[in-house]
mmCIF file of the C-alpha atoms, coordinates in Angstrom:
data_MODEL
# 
_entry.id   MODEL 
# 
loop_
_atom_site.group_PDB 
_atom_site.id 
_atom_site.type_symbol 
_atom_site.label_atom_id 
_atom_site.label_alt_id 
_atom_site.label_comp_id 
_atom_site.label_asym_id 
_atom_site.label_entity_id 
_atom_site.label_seq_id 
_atom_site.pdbx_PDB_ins_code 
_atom_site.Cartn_x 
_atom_site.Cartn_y 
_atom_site.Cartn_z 
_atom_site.occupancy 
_atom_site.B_iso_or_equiv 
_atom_site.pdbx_formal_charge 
_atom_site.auth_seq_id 
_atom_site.auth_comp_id 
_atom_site.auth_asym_id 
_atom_site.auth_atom_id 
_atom_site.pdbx_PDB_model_num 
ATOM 1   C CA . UNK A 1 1   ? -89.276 6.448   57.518 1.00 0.00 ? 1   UNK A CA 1 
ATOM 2   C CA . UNK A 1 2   ? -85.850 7.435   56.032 1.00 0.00 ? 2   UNK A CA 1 
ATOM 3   C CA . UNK A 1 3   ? -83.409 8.665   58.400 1.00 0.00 ? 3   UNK A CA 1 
ATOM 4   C CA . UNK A 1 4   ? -80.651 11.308  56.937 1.00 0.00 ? 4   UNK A CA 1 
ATOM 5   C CA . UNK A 1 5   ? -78.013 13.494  58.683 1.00 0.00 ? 5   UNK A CA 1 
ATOM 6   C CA . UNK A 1 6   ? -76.815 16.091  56.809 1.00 0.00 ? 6   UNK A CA 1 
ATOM 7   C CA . UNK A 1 7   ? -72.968 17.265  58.429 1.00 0.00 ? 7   UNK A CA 1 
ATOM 8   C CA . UNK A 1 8   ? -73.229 20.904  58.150 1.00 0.00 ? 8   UNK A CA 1 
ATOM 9   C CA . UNK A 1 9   ? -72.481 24.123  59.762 1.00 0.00 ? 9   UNK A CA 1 
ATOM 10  C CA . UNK A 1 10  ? -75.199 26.109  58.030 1.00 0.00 ? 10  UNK A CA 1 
ATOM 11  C CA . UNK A 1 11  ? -78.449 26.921  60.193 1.00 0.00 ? 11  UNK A CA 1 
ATOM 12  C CA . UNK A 1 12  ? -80.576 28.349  57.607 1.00 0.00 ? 12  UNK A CA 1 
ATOM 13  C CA . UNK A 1 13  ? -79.486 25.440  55.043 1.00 0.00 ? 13  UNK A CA 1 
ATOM 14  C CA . UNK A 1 14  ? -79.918 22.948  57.577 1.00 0.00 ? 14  UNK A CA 1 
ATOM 15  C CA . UNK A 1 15  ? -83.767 24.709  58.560 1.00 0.00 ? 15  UNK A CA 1 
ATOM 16  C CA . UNK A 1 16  ? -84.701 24.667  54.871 1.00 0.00 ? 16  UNK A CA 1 
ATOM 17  C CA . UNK A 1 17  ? -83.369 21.236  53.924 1.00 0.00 ? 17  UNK A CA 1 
ATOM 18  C CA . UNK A 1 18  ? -85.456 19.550  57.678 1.00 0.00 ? 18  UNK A CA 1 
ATOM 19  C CA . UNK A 1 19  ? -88.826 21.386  56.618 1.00 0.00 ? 19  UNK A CA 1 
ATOM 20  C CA . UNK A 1 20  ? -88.272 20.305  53.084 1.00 0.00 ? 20  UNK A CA 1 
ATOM 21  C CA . UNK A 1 21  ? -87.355 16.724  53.513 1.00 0.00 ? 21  UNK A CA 1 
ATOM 22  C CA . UNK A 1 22  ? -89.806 16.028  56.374 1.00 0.00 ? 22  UNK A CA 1 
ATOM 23  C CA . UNK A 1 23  ? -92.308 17.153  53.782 1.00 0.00 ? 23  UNK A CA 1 
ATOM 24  C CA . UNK A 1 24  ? -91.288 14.959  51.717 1.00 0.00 ? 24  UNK A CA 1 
ATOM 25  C CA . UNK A 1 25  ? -91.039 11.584  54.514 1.00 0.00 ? 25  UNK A CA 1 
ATOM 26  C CA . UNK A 1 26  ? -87.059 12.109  54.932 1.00 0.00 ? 26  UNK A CA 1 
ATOM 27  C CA . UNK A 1 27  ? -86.431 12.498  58.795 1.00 0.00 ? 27  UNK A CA 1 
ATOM 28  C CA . UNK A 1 28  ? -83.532 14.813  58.750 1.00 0.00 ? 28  UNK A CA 1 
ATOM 29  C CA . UNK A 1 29  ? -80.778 15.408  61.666 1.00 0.00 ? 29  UNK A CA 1 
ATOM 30  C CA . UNK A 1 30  ? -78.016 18.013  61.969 1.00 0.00 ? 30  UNK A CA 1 
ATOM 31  C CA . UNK A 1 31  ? -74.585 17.933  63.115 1.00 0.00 ? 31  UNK A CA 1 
ATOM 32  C CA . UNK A 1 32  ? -73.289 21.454  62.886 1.00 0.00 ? 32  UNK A CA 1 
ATOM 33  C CA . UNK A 1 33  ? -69.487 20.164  62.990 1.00 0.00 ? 33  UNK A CA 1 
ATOM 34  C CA . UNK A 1 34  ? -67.641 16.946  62.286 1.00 0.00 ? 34  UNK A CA 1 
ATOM 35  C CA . UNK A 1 35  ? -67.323 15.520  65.552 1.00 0.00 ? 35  UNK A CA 1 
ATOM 36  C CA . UNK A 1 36  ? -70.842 15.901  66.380 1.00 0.00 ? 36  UNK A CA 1 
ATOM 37  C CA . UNK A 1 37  ? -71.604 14.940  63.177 1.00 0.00 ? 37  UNK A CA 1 
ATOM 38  C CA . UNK A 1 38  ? -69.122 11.369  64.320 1.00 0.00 ? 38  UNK A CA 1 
ATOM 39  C CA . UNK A 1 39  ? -70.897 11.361  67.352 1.00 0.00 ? 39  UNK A CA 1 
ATOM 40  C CA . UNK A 1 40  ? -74.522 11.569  65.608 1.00 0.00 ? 40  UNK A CA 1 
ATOM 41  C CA . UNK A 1 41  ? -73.588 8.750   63.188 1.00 0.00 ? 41  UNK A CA 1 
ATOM 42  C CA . UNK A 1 42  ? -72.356 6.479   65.709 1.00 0.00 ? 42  UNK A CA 1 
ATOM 43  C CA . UNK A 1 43  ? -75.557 6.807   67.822 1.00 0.00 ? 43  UNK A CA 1 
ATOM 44  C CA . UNK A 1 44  ? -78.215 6.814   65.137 1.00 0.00 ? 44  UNK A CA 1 
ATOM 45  C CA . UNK A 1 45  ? -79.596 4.474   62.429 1.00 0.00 ? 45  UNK A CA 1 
ATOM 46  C CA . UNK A 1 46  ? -79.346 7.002   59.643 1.00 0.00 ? 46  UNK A CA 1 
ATOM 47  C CA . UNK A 1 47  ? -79.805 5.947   55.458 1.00 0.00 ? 47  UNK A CA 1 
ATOM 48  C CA . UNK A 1 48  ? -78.317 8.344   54.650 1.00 0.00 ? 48  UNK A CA 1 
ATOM 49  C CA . UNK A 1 49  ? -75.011 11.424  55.247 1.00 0.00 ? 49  UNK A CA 1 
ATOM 50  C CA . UNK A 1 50  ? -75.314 14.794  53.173 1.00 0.00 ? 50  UNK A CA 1 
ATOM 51  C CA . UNK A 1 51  ? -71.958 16.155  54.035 1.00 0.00 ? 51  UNK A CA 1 
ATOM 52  C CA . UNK A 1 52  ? -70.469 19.539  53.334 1.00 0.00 ? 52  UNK A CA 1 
ATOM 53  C CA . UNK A 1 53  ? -66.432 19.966  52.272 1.00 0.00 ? 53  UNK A CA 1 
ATOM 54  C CA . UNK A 1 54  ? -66.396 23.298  54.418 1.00 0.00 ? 54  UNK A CA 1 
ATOM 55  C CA . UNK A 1 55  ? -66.974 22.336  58.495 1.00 0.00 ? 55  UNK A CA 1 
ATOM 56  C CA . UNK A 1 56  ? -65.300 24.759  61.127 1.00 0.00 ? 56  UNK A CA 1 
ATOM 57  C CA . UNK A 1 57  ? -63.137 21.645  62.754 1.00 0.00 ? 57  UNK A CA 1 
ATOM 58  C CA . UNK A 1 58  ? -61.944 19.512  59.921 1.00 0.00 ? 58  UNK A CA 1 
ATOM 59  C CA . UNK A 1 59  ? -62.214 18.654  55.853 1.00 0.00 ? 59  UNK A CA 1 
ATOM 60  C CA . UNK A 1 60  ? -65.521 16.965  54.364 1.00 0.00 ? 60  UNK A CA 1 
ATOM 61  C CA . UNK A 1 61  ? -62.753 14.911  53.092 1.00 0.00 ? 61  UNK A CA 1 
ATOM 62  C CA . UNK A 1 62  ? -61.234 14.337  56.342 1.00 0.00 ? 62  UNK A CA 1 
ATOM 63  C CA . UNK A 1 63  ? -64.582 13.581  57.803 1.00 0.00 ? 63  UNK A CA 1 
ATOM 64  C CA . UNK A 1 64  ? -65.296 11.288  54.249 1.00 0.00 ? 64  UNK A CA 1 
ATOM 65  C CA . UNK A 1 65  ? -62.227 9.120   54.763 1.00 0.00 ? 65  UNK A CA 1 
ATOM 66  C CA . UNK A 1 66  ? -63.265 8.273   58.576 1.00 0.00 ? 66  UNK A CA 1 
ATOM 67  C CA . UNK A 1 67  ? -66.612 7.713   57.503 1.00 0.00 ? 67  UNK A CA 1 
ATOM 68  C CA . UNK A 1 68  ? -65.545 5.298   54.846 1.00 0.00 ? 68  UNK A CA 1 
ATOM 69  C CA . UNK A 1 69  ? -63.016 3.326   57.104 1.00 0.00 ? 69  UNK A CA 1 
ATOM 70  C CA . UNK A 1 70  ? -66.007 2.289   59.474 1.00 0.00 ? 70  UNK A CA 1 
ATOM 71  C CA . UNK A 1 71  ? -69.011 1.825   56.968 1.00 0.00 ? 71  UNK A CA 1 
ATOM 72  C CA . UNK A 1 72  ? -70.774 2.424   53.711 1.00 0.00 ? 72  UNK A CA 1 
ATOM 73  C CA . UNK A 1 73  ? -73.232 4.266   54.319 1.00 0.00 ? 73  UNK A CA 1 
ATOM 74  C CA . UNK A 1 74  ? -74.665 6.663   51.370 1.00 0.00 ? 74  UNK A CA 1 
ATOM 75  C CA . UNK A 1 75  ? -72.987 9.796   51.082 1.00 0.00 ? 75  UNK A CA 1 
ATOM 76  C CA . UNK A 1 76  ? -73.649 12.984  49.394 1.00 0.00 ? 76  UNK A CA 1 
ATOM 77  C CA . UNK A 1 77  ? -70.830 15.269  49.095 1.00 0.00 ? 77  UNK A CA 1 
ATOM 78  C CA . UNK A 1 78  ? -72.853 19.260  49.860 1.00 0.00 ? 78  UNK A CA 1 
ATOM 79  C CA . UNK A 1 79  ? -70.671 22.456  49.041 1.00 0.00 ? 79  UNK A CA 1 
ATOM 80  C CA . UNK A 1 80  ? -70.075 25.669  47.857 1.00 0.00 ? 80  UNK A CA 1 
ATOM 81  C CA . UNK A 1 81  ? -66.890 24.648  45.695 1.00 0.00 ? 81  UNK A CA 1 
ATOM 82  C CA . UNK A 1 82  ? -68.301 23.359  42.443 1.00 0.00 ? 82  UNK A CA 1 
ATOM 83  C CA . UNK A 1 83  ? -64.503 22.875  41.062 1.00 0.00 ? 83  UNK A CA 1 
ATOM 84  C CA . UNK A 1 84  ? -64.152 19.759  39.384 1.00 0.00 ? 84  UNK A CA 1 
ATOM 85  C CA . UNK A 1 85  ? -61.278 18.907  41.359 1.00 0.00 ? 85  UNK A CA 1 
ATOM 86  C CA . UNK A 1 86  ? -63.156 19.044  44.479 1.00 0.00 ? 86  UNK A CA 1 
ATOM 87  C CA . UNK A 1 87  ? -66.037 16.686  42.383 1.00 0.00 ? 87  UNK A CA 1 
ATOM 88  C CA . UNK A 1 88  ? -63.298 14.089  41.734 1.00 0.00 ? 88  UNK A CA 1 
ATOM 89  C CA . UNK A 1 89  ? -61.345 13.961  45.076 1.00 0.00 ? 89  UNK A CA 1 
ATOM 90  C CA . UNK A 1 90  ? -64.797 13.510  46.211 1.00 0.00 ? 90  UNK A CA 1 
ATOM 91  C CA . UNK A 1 91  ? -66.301 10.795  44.763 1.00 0.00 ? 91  UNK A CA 1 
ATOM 92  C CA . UNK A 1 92  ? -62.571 8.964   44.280 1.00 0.00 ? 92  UNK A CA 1 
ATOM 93  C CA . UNK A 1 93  ? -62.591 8.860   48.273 1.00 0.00 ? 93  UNK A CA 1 
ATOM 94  C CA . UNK A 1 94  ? -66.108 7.384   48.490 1.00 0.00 ? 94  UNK A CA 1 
ATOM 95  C CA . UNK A 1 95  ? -68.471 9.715   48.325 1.00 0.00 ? 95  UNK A CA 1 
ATOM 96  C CA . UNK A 1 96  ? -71.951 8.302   46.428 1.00 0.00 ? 96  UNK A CA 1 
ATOM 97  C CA . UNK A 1 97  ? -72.641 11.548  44.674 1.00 0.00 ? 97  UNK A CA 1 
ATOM 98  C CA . UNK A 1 98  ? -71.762 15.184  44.958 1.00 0.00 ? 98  UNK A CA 1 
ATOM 99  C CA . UNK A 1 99  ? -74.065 18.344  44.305 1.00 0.00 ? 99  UNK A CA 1 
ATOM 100 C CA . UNK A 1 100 ? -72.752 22.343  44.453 1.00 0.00 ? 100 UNK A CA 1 
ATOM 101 C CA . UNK A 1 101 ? -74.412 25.207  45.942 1.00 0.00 ? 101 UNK A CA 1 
ATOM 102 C CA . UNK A 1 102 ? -76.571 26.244  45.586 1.00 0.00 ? 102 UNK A CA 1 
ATOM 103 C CA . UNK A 1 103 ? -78.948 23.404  44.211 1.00 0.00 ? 103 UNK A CA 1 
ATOM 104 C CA . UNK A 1 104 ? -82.764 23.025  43.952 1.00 0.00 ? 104 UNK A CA 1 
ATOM 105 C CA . UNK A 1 105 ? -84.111 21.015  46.531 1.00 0.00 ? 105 UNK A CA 1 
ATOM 106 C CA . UNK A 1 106 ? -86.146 19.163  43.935 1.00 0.00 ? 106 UNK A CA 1 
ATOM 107 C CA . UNK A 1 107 ? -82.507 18.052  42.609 1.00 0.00 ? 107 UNK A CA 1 
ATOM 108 C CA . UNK A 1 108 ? -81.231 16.504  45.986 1.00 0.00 ? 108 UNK A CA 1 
ATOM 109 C CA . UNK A 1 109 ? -84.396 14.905  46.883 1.00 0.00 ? 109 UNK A CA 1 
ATOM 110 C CA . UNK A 1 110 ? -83.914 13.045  43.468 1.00 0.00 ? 110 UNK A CA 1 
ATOM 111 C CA . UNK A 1 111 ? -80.322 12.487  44.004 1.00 0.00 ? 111 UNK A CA 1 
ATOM 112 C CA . UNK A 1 112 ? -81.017 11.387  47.628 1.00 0.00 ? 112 UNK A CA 1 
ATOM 113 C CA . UNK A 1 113 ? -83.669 8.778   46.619 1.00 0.00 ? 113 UNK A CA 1 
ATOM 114 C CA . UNK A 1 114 ? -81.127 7.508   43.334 1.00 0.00 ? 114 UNK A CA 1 
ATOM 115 C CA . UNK A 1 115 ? -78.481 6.461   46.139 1.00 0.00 ? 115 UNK A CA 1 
ATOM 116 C CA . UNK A 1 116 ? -81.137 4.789   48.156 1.00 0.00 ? 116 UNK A CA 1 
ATOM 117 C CA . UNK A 1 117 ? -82.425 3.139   45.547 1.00 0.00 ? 117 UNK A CA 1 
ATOM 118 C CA . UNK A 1 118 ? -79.253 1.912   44.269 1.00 0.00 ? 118 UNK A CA 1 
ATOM 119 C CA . UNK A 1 119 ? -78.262 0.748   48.131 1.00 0.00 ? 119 UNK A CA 1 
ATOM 120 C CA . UNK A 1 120 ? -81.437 -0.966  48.031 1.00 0.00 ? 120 UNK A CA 1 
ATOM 121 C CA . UNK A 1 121 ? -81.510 -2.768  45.138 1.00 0.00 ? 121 UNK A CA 1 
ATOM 122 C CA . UNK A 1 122 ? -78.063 -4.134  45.594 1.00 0.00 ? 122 UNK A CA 1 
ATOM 123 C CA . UNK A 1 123 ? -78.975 -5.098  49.091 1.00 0.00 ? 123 UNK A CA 1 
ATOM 124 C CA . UNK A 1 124 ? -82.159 -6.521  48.275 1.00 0.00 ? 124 UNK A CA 1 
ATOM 125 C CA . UNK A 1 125 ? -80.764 -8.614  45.497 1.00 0.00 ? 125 UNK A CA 1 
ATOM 126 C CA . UNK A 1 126 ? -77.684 -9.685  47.534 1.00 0.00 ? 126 UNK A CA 1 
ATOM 127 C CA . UNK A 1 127 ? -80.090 -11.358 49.912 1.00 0.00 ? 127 UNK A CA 1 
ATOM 128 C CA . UNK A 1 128 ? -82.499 -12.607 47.737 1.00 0.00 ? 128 UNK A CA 1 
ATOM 129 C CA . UNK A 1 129 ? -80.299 -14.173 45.410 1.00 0.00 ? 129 UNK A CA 1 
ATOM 130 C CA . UNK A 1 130 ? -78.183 -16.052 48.112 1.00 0.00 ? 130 UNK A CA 1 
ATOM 131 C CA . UNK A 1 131 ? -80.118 -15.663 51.068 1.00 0.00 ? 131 UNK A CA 1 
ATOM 132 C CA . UNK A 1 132 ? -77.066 -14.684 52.388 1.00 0.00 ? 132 UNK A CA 1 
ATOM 133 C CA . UNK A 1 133 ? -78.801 -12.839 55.418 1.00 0.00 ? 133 UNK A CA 1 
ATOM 134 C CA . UNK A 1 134 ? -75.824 -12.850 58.435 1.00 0.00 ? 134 UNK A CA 1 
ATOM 135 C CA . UNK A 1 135 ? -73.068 -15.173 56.649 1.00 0.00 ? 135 UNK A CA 1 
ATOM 136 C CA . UNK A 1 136 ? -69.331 -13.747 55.850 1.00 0.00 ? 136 UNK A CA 1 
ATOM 137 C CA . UNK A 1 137 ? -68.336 -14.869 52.212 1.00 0.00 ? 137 UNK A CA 1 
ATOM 138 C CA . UNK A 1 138 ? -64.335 -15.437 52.708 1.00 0.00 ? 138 UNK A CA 1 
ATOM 139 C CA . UNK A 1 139 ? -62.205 -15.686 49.602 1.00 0.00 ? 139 UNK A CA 1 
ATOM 140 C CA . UNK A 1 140 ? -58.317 -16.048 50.905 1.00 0.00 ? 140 UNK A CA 1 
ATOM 141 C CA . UNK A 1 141 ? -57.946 -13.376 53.131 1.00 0.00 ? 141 UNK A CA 1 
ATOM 142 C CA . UNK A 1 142 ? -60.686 -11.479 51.408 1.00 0.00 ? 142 UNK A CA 1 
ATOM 143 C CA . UNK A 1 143 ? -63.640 -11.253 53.562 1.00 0.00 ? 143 UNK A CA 1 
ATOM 144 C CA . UNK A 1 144 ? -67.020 -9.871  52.337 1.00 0.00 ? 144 UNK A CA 1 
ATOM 145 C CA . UNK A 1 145 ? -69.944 -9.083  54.979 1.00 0.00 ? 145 UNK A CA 1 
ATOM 146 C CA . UNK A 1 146 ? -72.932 -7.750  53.063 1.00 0.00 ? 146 UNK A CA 1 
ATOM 147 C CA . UNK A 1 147 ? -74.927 -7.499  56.280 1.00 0.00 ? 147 UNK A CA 1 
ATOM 148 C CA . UNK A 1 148 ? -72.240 -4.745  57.460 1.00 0.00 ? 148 UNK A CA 1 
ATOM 149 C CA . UNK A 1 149 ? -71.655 -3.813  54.045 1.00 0.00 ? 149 UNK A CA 1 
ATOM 150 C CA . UNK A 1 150 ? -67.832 -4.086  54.770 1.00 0.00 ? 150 UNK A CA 1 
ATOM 151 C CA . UNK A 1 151 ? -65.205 -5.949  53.188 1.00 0.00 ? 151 UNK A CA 1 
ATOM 152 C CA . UNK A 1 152 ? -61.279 -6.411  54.839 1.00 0.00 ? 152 UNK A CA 1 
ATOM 153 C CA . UNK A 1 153 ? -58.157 -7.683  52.653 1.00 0.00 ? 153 UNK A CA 1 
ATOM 154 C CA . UNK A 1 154 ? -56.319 -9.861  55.861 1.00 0.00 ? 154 UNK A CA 1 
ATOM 155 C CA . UNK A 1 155 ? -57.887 -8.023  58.345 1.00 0.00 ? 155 UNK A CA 1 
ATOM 156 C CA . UNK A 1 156 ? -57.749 -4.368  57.265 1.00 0.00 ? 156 UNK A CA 1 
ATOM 157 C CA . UNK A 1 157 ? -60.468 -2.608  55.771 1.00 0.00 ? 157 UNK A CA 1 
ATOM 158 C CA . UNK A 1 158 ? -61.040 -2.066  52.153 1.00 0.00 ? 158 UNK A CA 1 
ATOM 159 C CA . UNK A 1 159 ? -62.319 1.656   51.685 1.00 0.00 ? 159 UNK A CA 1 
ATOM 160 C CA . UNK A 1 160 ? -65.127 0.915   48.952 1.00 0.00 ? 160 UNK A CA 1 
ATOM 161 C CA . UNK A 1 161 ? -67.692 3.088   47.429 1.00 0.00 ? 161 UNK A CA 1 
ATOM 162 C CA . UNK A 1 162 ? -70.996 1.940   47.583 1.00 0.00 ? 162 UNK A CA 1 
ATOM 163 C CA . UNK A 1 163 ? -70.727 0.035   43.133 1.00 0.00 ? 163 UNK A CA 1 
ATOM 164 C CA . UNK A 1 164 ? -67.206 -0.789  44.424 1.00 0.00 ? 164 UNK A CA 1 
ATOM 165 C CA . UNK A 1 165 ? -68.750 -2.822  47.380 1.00 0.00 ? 165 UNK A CA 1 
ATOM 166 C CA . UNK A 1 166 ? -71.984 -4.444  45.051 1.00 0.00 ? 166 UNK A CA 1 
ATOM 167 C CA . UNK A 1 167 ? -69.316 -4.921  42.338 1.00 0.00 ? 167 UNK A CA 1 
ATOM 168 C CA . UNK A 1 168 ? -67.159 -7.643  45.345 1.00 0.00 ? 168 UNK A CA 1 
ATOM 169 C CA . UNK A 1 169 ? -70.021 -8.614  46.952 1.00 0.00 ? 169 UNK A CA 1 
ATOM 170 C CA . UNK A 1 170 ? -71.719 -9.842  43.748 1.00 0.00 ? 170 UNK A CA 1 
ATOM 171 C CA . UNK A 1 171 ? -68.564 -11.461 42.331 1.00 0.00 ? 171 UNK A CA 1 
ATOM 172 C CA . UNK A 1 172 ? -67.914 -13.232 45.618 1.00 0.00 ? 172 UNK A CA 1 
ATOM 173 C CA . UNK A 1 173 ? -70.957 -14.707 46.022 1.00 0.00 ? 173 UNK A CA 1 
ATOM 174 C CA . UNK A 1 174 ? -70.115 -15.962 42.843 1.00 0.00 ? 174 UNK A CA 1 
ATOM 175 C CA . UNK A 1 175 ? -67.095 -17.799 42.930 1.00 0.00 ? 175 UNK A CA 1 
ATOM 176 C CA . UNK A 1 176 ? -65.861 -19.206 39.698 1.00 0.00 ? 176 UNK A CA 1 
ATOM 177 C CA . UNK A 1 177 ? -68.596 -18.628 38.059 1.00 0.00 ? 177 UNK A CA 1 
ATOM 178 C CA . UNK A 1 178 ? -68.784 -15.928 35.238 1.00 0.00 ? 178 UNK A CA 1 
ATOM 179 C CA . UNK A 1 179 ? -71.290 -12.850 35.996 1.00 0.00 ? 179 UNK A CA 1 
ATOM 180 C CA . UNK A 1 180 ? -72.630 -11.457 32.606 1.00 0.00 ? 180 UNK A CA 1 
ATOM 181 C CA . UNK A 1 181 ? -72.586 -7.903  32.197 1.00 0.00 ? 181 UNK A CA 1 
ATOM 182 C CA . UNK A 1 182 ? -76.744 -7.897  32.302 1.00 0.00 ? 182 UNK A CA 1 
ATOM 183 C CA . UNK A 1 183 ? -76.626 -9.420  35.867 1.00 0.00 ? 183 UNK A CA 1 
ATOM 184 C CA . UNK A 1 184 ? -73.488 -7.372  37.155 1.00 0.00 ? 184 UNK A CA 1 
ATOM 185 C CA . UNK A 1 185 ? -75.579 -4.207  35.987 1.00 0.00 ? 185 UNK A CA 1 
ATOM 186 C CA . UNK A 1 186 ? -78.834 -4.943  37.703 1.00 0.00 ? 186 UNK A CA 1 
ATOM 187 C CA . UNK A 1 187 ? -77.775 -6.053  40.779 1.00 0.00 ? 187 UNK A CA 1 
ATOM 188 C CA . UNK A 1 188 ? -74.735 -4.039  41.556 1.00 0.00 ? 188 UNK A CA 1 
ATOM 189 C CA . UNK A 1 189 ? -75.434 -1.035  39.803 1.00 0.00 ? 189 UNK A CA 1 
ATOM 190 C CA . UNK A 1 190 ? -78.811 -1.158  40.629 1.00 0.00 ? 190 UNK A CA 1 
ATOM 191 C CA . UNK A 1 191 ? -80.176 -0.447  36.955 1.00 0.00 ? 191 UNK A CA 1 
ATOM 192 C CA . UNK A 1 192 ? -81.171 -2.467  33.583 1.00 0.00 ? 192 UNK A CA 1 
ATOM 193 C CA . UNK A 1 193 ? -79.919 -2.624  30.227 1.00 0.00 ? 193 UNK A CA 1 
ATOM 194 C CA . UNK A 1 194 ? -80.222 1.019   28.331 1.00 0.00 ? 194 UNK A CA 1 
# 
């Protein structure tokens, strides 16, 4: 079963989303702040973060950064400001995808299961193409584990979004070797030619 936790101080948003998600085979839990919401994702296997911009102790963005600096994990940016500044400081600090309120649910089931997907394939691909399960591909002081999905530049992390990640991890797996365009779109960007 799919595990999300959704990083939100709404109660009736976070009622509706649990009823409509575990409807739909999405185990949903709820951190009503950012620390618990820290606390939560440090303790659980989760797919999946929903995450709103406006908590009572910190930024989304705040909360966004720290998330990206340990792991990268899907995240959906959730809130009321629709601004398109707010859209592009999102996704620019890692966030997978970002939808306003209010939204249909129908919408961020779809957009839930597009991230997945895309995680998937990538992941899937990544170890089936170089059965790679467990091993650290080292470039210099690049370092690329696909198992934690996290790559460090001499020691410190690289903050990647989830294509940013697939995008390194493909190419270094594939040193010196040219990656057409077909194969860097299927297997890092998790779709086909158009």
């Amino acid at each position: 079963m799919t595990t999300a936790l959704l990083i939100d101080d709404d109660p009736e948003l976070g009622e509706l989303l649990s009823k409509y998600l575990g409807a739909e085979g999405i185990a949903l839990h709820i951190a009503r702040s950012a620390e618990e919401g820290f606390q939560q994702f440090r303790t659980g296997a989760h797919d999946l973060i929903i995450l709103d911009i406006m908590l009572p102790d910190t930024s989304g963005f705040e909360v966004l950064g720290r998330l990206r600096a340990e792991s990268n994990i899907p995240i959906i940016m959730l809130t009321g400001r629709g601004e398109e500044v707010d859209r592009v400081v999102g996704l620019e600090k890692g966030a997978d995808d970002y939808i306003p309120k209010p939204f249909p649910l129908r919408e961020l089931l779809a957009r839930m299961r597009a991230v997945l997907r895309r995680y998937s394939n990538t992941a899937a691909a990544a170890a089936g193409a170089q059965s790679r399960q467990g091993r650290v591909v080292r470039i210099g002081e690049l370092s690329i584990d696909p198992g934690a999905r996290l790559a460090t530049l001499g020691g410190t992390p690289l903050h990647l979004t989830a294509t940013e990640f697939s995008i390194l991890d493909l190419l270094g797996s594939n040193p010196g070797n040219i990656v057409e365009r077909e194969a860097l779109m299927e297997n890092a960007l998790g779709k086909g030619e158009d």
